[in-house]
N, C-alpha and C positions, 0 to 999 in steps of 0.2 A: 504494500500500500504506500501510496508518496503522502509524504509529510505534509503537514500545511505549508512551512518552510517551505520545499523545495515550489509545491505548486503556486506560491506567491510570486519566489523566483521569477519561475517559467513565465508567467503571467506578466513582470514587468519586464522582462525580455521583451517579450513580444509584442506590447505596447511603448515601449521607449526606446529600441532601436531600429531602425527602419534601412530604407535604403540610403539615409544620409548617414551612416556609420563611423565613414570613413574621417569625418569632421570631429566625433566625439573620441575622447580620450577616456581612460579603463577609469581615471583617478577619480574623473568627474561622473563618472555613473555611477560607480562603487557610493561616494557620496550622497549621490540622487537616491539611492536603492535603501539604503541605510537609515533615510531621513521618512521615505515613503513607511518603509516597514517596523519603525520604531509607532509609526502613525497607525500603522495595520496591529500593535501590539507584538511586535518580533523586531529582537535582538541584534547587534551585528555578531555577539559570539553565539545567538543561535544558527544565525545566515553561514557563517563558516560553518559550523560542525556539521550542518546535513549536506551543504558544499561538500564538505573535504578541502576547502583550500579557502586561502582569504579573497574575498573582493574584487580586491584590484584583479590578480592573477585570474580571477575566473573572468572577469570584464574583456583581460586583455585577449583573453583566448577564444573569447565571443565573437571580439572584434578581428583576431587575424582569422578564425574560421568565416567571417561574411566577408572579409577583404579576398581571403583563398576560393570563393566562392562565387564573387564578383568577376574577378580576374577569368577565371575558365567561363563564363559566360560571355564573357567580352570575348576570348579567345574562339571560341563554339560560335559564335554570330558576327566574328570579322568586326564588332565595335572597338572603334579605340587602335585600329589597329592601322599603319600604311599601306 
């Protein structure tokens, strides 16, 4: 069963990074995320422990999987490309 934690998570994923990703930085969502969920009644040392990892690092890993994901799409439809 997922935690409340993680499906909050998932939730603000989903609503707070979009296709303009590549502008936002890990420091400043981890913050945003922290601030939302302490308002949802959750922790930032609950947000780690169902994590497994801190904030930031899961943010930045968010962010290179939609930039690695961006990139093969541009490459698969010749956008972006000469």
């Amino acid at each position: 069963m997922i935690s409340k934690v993680i499906y909050f998570v998932d939730g603000w994923v989903r609503s707070n990074i979009g296709a303009q990703s590549s502008a936002l930085d890990a420091e400043s969502l981890a913050r945003r995320c922290i601030n939302d969920a302490a308002k949802a009644g959750f922790t930032n040392e609950q947000l780690e422990e169902h994590l497994g990892t801190d904030l930031i690092d899961f943010f930045t890993g968010e962010l290179n999987a939609r930039e690695t994901a961006r990139s093969r799409r541009q490459v698969q439809t010749g956008v972006g490309t000469l």
